[in-house]
C-alpha positions in Angstrom: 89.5 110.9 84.7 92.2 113.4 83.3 95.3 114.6 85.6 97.2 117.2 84.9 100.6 116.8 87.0 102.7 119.6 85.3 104.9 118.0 83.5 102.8 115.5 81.9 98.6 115.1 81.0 97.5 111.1 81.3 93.9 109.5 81.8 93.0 106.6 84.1 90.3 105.1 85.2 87.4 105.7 87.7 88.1 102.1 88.9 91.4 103.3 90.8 90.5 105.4 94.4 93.0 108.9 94.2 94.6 108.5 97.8 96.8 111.6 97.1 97.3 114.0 100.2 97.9 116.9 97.1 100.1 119.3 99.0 101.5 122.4 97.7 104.5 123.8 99.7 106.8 126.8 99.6 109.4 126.4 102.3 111.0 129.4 101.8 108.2 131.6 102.2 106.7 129.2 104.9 103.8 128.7 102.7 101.3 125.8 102.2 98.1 124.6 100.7 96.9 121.2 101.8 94.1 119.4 100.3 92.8 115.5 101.0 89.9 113.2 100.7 87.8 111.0 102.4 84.6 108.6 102.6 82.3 110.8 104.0 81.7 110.3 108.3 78.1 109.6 108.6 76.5 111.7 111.0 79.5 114.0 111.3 78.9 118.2 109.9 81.4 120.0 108.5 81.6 121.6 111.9 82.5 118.9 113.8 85.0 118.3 111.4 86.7 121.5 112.4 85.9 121.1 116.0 88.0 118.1 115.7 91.3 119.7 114.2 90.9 122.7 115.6 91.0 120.6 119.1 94.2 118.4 117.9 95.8 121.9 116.9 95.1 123.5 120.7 97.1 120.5 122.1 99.7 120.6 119.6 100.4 124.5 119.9 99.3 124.2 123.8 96.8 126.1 123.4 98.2 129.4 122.0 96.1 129.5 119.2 93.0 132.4 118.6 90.3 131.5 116.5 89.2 134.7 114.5 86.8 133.5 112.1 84.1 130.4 112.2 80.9 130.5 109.5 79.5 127.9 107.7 78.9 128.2 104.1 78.6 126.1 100.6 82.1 124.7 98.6 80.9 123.4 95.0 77.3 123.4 96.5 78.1 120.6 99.6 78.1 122.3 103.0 80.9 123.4 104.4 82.6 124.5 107.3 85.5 127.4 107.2 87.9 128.8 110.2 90.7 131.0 110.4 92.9 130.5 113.5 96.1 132.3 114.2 99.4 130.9 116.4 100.7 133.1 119.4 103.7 135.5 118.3 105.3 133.5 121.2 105.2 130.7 118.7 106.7 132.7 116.1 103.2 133.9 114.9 101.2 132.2 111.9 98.3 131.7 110.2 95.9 128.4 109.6 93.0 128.2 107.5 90.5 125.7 107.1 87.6 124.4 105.0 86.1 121.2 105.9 83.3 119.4 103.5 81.5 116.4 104.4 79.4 116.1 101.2 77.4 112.8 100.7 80.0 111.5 97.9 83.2 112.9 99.2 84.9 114.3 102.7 87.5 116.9 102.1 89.9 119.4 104.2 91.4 122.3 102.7 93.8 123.8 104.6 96.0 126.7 104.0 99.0 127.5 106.2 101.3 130.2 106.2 104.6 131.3 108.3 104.0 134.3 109.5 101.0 136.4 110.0 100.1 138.5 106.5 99.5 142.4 106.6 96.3 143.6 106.1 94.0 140.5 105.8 96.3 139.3 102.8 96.0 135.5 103.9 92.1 135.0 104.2 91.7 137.3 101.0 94.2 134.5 99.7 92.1 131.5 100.9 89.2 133.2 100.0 90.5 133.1 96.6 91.5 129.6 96.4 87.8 128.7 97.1 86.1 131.0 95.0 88.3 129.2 91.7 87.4 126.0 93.1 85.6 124.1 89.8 85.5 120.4 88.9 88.9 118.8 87.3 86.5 117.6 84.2 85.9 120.7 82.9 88.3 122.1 80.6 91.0 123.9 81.8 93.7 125.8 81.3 96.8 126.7 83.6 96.3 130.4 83.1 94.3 132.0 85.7 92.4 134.9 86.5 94.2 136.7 88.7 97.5 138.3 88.7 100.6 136.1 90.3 98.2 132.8 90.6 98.2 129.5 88.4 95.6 127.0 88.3 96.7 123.7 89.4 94.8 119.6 89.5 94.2 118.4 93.1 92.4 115.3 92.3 88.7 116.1 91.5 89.4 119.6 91.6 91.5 122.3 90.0 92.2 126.2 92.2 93.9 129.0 91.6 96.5 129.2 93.8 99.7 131.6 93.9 102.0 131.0 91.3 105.2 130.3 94.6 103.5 127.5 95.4 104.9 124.2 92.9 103.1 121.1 92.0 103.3 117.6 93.8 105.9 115.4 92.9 104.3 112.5 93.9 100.9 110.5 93.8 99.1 107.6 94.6 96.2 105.5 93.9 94.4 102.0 94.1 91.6 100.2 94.0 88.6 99.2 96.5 89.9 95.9 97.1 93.5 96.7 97.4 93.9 94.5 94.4 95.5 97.3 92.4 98.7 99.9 93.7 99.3 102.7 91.0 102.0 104.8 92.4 103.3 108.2 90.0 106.2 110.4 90.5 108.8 112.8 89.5 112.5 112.2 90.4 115.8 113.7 89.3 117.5 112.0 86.9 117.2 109.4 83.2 114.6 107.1 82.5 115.3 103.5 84.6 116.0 100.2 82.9 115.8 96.8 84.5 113.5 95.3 87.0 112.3 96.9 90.2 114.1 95.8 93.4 110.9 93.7 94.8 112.1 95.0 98.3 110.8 98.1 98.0 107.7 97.1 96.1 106.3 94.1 96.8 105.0 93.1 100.4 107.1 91.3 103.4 107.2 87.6 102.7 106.2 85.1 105.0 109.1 83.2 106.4 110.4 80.4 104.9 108.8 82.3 101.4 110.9 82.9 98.2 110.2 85.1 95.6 110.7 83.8 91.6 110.6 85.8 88.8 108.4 84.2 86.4 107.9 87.0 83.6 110.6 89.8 82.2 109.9 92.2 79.9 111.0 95.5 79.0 111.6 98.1 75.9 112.0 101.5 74.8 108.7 103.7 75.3 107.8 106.6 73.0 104.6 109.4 73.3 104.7 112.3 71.8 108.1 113.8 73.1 108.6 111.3 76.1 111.2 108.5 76.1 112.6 106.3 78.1 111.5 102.6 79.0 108.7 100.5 79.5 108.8 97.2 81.5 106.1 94.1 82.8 107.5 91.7 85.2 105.9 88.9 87.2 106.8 87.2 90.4 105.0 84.4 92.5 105.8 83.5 96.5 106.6 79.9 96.9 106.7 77.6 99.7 108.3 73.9 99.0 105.8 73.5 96.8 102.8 75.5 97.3 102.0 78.8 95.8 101.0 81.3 98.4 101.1 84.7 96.1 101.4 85.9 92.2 102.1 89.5 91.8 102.2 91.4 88.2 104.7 94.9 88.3 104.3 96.9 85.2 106.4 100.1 85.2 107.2 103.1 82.9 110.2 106.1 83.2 110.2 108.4 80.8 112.2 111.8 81.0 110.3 114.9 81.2 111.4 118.3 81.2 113.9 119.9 83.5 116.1 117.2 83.8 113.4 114.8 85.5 112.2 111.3 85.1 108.5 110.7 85.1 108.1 107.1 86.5 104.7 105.1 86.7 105.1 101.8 88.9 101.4 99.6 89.4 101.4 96.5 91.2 98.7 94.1 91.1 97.8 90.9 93.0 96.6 87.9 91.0 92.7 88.9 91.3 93.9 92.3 90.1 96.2 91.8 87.4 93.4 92.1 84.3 92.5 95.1 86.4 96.2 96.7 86.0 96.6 95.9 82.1 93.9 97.8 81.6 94.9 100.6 83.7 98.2 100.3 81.8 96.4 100.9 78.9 94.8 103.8 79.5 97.7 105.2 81.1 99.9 104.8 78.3 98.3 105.7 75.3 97.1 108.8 76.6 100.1 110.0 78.5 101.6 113.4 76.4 103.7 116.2 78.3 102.1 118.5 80.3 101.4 122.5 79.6 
């Protein structure tokens, strides 16, 4: 599967599970565009789906909320449920909309939130929009989109048009079925990182009376395309007197992007998933090349 995050185009394999909440945010203009994915609820219809939120947002905005739309339609030929709800002005007014899917493969919400309340039906021509460009991530592609003052951007499986204010996110994650397998990607301010990863803030608690040892330390300069920075492998096992209780495999690349950034990859594996993360790493790396 290929992702296009902006500043940088890689492939990786259908073996890692996305887990990415892919949220686009304006602050400023009090803007939002939400999407996530799930296993599908057996049983459970889009509308129930929206029931279900639109319930949780009644209690959270105590029940000054006015729904002003509700239909069912398709999104990328699963059913689908849509709704456009609006806050009180005594809450500072606002607008929410919503698109639940609960295909056989794949669960999704959409959700679309803005500030303030938009003149004219601005904000559900908007959403309407955003669904309408909705098209599958494996087609090509390119940034440029059909209408005016919108981009097209990569959540996940899927790729929208959405207004040009709203910026990509900076962050992503991913793993496999058996949570053998962590692949974690982001965007930070700042050069390319050398040396090994603190394992406090990658690698799981340790049971007490545990201690970590570095086994495995490797690390050198990275180059693709116009990226540089550094790539590293390192390897620690959890020890207990004598007895082995856990063997973990880091592998992680920084490389600077544009705009001053770093672009840093970090996977983690346990043992049963270490042959799983070289090849990830694999894939990863020799098809990583900046973005659009």
């Amino acid at each position: 599967m290929r992702y296009h995050l902006g500043h940088v185009v890689l492939d990786l394999p259908l073996v890692l599970v996305d887990e990415t909440v892919y949220t686009f945010q304006n602050k400023q203009q009090g803007l939002s565009l939400v999407l996530s994915f799930e296993p599908p609820v057996p049983g459970m219809t889009p509308d129930d789906v929206v029931d279900e939120l639109q319930e949780s947002l009644r209690k959270g905005y105590q029940g000054m909320l006015i729904q002003h739309l509700r239909k069912q339609r398709t999104f990328l030929g699963e059913p689908a449920a849509q709704a456009f709800l609006q806050l009180a002005l005594a809450l500072g007014g606002g607008e929410i909309h919503l698109l639940a899917v609960n295909g056989a493969k794949q669960g999704m919400l959409l959700k679309l939130l803005t500030g303030q309340e938009t003149q004219n039906g601005e904000g559900l021509a908007m959403f309407e929009h955003i669904l309408g460009s909705a098209a599958p991530a494996q087609s090509p592609w390119s940034r440029k989109a059909e209408k005016p003052g919108y981009v097209r951007r990569q959540a996940g499986a899927l790729t929208l048009e959405m207004p040009e204010v709203l910026p990509a996110p900076r962050s992503f994650s991913f793993g496999t079925q058996d949570r053998s397998v962590r692949l974690m990607l982001e965007f930070e301010e700042g050069a390319p990182e050398e040396g090994a990863p603190a394992t406090e803030d990658i690698l799981p608690s340790q049971e007490p009376g545990a201690r970590l040892e570095r086994l495995v330390a490797e690390e050198e300069p990275f180059v693709a395309a116009s990226l540089r920075g550094f790539t590293g492998h390192w390897e620690w096992v959890s020890r207990q007197g004598r007895q082995d209780l856990a063997h973990y495999a880091v592998r992680r690349l920084s490389v600077q992007v544009a705009g001053g950034q770093r672009f840093r990859a970090l996977g983690i594996a346990k043992a049963s998933g270490a042959a799983t993360l070289e090849s990830v790493w694999a894939q990863l790396t020799t098809t990583l090349r900046p973005g659009d």
